[in-house]
N, C-alpha and C positions, 0 to 999 in steps of 0.2 A: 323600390319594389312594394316597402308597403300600403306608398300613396296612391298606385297601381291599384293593388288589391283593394282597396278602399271604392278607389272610382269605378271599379269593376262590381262591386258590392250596387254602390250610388247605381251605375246604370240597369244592375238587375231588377232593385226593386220600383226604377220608372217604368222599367219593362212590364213588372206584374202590374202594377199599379194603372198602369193606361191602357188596361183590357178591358175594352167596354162591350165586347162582342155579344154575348148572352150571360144574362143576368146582374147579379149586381157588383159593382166596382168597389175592389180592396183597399180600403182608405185607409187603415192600418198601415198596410203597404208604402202609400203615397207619404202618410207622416213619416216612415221608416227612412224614406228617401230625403226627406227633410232635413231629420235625426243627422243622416250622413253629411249632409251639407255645411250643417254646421259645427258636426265638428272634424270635417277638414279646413272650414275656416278657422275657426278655433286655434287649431295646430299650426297652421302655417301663419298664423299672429303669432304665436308663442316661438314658434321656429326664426322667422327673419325678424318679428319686428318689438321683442320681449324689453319691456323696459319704455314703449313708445304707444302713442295717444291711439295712432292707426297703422294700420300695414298697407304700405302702396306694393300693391299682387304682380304688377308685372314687371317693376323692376329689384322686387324683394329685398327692401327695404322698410326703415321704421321713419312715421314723419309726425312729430311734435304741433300739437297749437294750443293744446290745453294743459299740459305736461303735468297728466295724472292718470296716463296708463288707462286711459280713456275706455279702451274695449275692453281691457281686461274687467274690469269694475262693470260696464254697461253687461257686458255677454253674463254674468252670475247665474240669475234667474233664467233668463234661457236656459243654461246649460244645465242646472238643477230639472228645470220643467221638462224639456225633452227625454232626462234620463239621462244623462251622460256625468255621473256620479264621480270617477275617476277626476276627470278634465275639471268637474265642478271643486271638488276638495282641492286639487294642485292648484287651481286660480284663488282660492279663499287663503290660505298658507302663503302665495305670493301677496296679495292685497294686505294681509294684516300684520303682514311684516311690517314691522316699526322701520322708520326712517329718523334722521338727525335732525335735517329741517322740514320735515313732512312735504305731503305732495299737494299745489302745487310747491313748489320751493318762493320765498317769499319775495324775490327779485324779479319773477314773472309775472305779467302781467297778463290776467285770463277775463273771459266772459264769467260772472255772475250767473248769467243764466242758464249758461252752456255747463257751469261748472255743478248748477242747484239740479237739473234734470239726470243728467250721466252720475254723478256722482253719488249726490247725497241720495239720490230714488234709486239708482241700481244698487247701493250697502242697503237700504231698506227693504227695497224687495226682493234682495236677497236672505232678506232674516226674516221675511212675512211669509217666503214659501219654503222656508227650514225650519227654523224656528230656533238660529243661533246668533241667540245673547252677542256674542261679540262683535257680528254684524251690525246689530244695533245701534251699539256703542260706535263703532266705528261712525255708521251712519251722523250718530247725534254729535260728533266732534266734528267730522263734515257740517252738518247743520251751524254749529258754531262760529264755525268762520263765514258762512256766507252771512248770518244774522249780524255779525261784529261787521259789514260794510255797508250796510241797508240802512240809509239815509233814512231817518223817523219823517220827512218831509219828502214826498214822492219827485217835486221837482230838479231836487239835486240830481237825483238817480236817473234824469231822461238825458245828462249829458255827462255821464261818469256810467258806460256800458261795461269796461273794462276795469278790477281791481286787481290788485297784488292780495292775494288769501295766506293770511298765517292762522295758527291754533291761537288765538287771544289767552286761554286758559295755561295750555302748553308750553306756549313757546311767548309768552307776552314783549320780551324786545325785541323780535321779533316781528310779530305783529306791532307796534310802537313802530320800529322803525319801516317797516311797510306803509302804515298809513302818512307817516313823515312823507315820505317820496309822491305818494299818491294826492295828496295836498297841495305841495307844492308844483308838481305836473299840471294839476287841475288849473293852479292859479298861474302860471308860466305867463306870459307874454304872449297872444299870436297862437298859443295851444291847441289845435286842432278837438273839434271836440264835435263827437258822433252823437245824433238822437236815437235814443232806446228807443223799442215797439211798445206797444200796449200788451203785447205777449211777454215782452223779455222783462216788463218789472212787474208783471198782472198773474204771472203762472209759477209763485211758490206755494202756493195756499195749499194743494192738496197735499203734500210732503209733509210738510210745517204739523198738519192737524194729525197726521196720522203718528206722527212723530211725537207730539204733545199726547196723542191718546196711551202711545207703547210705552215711553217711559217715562208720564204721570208730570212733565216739565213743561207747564203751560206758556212760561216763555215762547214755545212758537207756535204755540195758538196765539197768543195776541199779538205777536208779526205780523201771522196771517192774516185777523181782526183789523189791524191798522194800516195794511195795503188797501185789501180789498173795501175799508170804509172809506178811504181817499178815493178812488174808483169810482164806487157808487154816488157819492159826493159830489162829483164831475158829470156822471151821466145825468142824475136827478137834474141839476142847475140846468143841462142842456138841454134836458125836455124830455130824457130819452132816445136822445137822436145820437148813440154814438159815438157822446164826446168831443165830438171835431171841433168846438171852439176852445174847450177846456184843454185840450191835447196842442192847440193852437197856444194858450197861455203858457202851457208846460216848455215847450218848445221854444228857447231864449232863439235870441239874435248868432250865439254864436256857434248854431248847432250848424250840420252839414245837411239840409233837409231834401232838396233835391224836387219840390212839390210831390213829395211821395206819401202825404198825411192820410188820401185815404186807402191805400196797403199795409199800412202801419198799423191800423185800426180796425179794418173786414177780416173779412175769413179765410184770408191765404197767407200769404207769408208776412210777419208783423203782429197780426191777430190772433191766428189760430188758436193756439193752447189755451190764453186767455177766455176766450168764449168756450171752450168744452172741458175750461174746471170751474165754471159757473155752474155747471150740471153735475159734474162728479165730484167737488167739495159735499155737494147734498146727498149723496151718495154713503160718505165716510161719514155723514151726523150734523152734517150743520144747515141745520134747520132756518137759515135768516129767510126770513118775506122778502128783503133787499135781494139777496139772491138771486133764489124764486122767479122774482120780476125781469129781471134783467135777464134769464135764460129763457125767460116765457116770451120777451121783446126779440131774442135772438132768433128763437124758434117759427117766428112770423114770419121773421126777414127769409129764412128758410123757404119757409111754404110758400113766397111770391117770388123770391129773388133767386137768380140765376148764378153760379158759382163763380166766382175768379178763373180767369183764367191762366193757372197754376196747378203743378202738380199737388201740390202744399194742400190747396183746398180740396179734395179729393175725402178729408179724412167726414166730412162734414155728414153726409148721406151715413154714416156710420152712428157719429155722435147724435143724429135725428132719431133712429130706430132704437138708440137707447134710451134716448130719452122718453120716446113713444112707451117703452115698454117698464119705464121706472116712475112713471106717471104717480101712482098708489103709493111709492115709496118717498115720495117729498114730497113739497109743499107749491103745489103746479096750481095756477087757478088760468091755465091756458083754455082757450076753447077749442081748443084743435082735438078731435078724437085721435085715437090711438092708431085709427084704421087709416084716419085720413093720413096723419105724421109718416107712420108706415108706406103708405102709398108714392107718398111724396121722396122718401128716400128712395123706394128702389127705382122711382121714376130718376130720380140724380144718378144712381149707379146706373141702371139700362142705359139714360142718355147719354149723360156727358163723363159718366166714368169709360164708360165700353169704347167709346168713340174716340177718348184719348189712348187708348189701349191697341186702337188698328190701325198698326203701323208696319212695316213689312217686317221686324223684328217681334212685333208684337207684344212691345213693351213702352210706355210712354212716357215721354218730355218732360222735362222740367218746367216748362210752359210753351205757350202759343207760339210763339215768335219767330221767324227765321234764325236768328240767333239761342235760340233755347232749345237746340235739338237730342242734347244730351240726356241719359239718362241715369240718376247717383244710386242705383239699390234705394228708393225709396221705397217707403209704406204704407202708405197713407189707401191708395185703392185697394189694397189685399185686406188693410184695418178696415175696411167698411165693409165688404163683401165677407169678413170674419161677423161682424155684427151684423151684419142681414141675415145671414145662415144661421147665427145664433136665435135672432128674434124671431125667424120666418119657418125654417129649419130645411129651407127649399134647398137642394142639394145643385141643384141651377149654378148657386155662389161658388161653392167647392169645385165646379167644373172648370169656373173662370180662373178661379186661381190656381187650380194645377196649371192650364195652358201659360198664367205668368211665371209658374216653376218650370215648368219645359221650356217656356223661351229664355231663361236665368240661366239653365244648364246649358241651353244649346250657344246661347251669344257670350253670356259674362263669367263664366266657368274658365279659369286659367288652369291650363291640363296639367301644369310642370307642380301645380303646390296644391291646385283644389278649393283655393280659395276662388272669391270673385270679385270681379271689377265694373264698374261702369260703364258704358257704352259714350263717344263722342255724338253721335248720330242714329238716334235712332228709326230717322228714314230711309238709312242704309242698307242693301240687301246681305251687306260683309261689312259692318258694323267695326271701327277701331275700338280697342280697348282704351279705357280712359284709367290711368294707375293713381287708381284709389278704391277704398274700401271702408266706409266709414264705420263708426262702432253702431251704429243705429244699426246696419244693417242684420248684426248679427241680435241688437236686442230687441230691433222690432219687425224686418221684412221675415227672419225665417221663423221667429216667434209665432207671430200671427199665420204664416202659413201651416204652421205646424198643430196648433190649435184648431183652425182649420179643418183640418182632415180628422181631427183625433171627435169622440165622442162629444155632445152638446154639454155633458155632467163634467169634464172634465175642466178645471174649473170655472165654475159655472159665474152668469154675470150676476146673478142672485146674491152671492157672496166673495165676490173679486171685483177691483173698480182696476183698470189700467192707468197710470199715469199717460203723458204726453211721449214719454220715450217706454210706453209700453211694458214700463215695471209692475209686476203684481202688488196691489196692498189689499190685504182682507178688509172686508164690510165690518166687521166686530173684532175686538181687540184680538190679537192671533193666541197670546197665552193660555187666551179663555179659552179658545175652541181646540185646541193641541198642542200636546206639550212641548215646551221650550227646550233647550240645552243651554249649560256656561250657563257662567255670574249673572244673576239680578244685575249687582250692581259691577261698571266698570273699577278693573283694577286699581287701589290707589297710584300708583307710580303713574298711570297716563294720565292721570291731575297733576303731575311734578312740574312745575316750570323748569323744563331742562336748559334751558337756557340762563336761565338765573341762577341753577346749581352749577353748570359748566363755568359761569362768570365769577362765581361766588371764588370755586376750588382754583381756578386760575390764578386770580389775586390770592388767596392762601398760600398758594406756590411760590407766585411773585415775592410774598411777606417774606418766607420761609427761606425764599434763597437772599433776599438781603440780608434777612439778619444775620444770617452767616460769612458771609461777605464782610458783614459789619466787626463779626466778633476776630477774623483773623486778620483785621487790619488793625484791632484793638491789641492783640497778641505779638504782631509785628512791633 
């Protein structure tokens, strides 16, 4: 009954919301409708699939691949942002509940970079748009373990995608015996061994610095420092071209390559994130000329070259009009006007975003392909027509992206919980459902829709940078501009090597019951 009433709620306010009859349209409304969406998503993660990475919607269930409660930790800042206060507190109280062997648990082996974006950027931007300390903390013990597997040598890390994460500080046998396994895996015999993207070991920077600024521990500023100076390192020597022969050296004999070097590298899947925290690193304060250059080399590529053909690249035409409009605020010696950059992106959105978009669902692919007709709740087109409407303030944008929230309700809407699922086909006029529901969706498709409709000031790009999964981090330290809650600093006991105390009191025990053992056989 009361999922009933919920979606009875949901469809009213699509009702007011897409009265375009006379005069002007309720975008309060249309967010309100948004508001709802997610958090019937919300709820019906916490209902079927509580304890698990994502909820597959139609057969409600919970499905594991990062096994750290994935949405729960991504969805934070959405659910603060929209307003949904309740749902936001009861997710914060579950996430910082203390665990024995923390999450992931250190037998699992996870993505690096799937673990640095969802994780350590959803604790942090959920403490840059509250302003609670323990978030932070959290955040910065996340940070800790992906730092304690990041090879000081960029080439280890292009065939070691996959680590086992323990707290090194926490839980250090832990971690010790994690990296045990992870070493010898690596060196096995015959070991199958994946090549990382240029995105997956190129897009911690912006976490790391904002991290280093909150709580004053430069440790992951020169992470950051020592990624991205290998990077550049590579591009320089190549001429600027890209990297492809350097990414060519990075790349051993025993990787699984596939000739797929330059997807790995461009601006759709492999690339992306890597080329648009070249922009928003300088965004957060870091001012390098190296930088600078390499986002002013990408911005070219932009202005002549035509997009991948992938949903993935879609976010691009967004990251252009920001940059168009951040020109003043970093160290840009592009010759491209603001007008023209501008121009150029909504020409990307008009052509080749709209055109992936006319489908008889009205929702688009994963890519080109006869094989790629599916489509996962991504975000990437709604992320760019969110920043064209920002930079432009043409209400044109907001138009499009209701019709992709109407075609979201009408096709990926599962009626029985409210959440949503994917589409198999989306040149189907009766579209299968596809049972799944990533955490992205809820921390960046209904995000950005939701921002969207809501006021231009509400937070504004002047003083908010988006990570790549669409986390808020403030432009200036968050303390400075509004007040904090909770400890400065983390509790001493979440410094405890608990595992050294467990191991320690164990053997005590052990001691304690021999010697007694000992003395009644003395007595005997």
């Amino acid at each position: 009954m009361k999922t009933t009433l919920v979606t009875l709620t949901l469809a009213l306010a699509i009702a007011q919301g897409a009265t375009l009859a006379q005069g002007e349209v309720d975008w309060p409304s249309r967010a309100k409708a948004v508001r709802g969406a997610l958090k019937d998503s919300f709820r019906a993660y916490e209902k079927d699939a509580s304890g698990f990475d994502d909820l597959a919607p139609v057969s409600r269930r919970g499905v594991n691949w990062l096994h750290s409660r994935a949405t729960l930790v991504d969805a934070l800042d959405s659910l603060y942002v929209v307003g949904l206060r309740e749902d936001y507190e009861r997710a914060v109280t579950e996430v910082l509940r203390p665990t024995l062997v923390g999450e992931p648990p250190f037998w699992q082996s996870v993505s690096v970079f799937e673990y640095h974006i969802r994780v350590v950027g959803g604790l942090l931007g959920a403490f840059e748009v509250s302003g609670d300390r323990r978030l932070l903390h959290a955040a910065s013990h996340a940070a800790d373990r992906v730092l304690s597997v990041l090879p000081r040598k960029l080439g280890d890390a292009y065939t070691r995608t996959r680590q086992r994460l323990a707290d090194p500080y926490g839980r250090p046998i832990l971690w010790l015996v994690a990296r045990i396994i992870d070493e010898v895996q690596a060196r096995w015999p015959g070991q199958h061994k994946d090549c990382a993207s240029l995105a997956g070991i190129g897009s911690f920077g912006l976490e790391l610095r904002v991290l280093a600024r909150e709580t004053g521990d430069l440790t992951y500023e020169a992470a950051a420092d020592r990624i991205f100076d290998q990077l550049h390192e590579g591009w320089a020597e190549d001429g600027g071209g890209g990297m492809k022969r350097w990414m060519k050296g990075f790349y051993g004999k025993d990787c699984n390559f596939n000739n797929r070097l330059h997807a790995r590298r461009g601006l759709g899947s492999g690339g992306d994130s890597f080329h648009e925290y070249l922009l928003k690193e300088q965004l957060v304060g870091d001012a390098s000329e190296a930088r600078a250059a390499m986002y002013d080399w990408v911005e070219a590529r932009l202005m002549r070259e035509a997009l991948p053909n992938e949903h993935l690249a879609l976010f691009a035409p967004g990251m252009l009009a920001l940059g168009a409009t951040t020109a003043k605020r970093r160290r840009s010696a592009s010759s491209t006007s603001r007008e023209r950059a501008l121009a150029r992106a909504r020409e990307l959105v008009d052509g080749h975003g709209r055109d992936w978009y006319r489908t008889p669902t009205g929702l688009g692919a994963d890519g080109k392909g006869e094989k790629s007709r599916w489509y996962a709740l991504r975000p990437e087109y709604v992320e760019s027509l969110f920043y064209l409407y920002r930079t432009t303030g043409d209400d044109v944008y907001r138009d499009r992206g209701w019709a992709v929230f109407e075609a979201l309700v009408t096709h990926c809407r599962v009626k029985a919980t409210g959440a949503f699922a994917g589409l198999k086909d989306v040149r189907s006029p009766k579209p299968e459902l596809d049972d799944a529901m990533p955490s992205f969706f809820l921390a960046e498709t209904l995000k950005y829709l939701y921002l969207l409709f809501s006021e231009r000031d509400v937070y504004p790009l002047d003083e908010w940078v988006f990570t790549t999964e669409a986390h808020l981090l403030a432009t200036e330290p968050r303390c400075d501009r509004a007040a904090c809650v909770g400890p400065a600093r983390p509790p001493r006991w979440r410094r405890l090597p608990l595992d050294v105390v467990v191991l320690l009191l164990f053997g005590c025990l052990l001691w304690i019951r021999v010697r007694r053992r000992r003395r009644k056989e003395r007595t005997v």
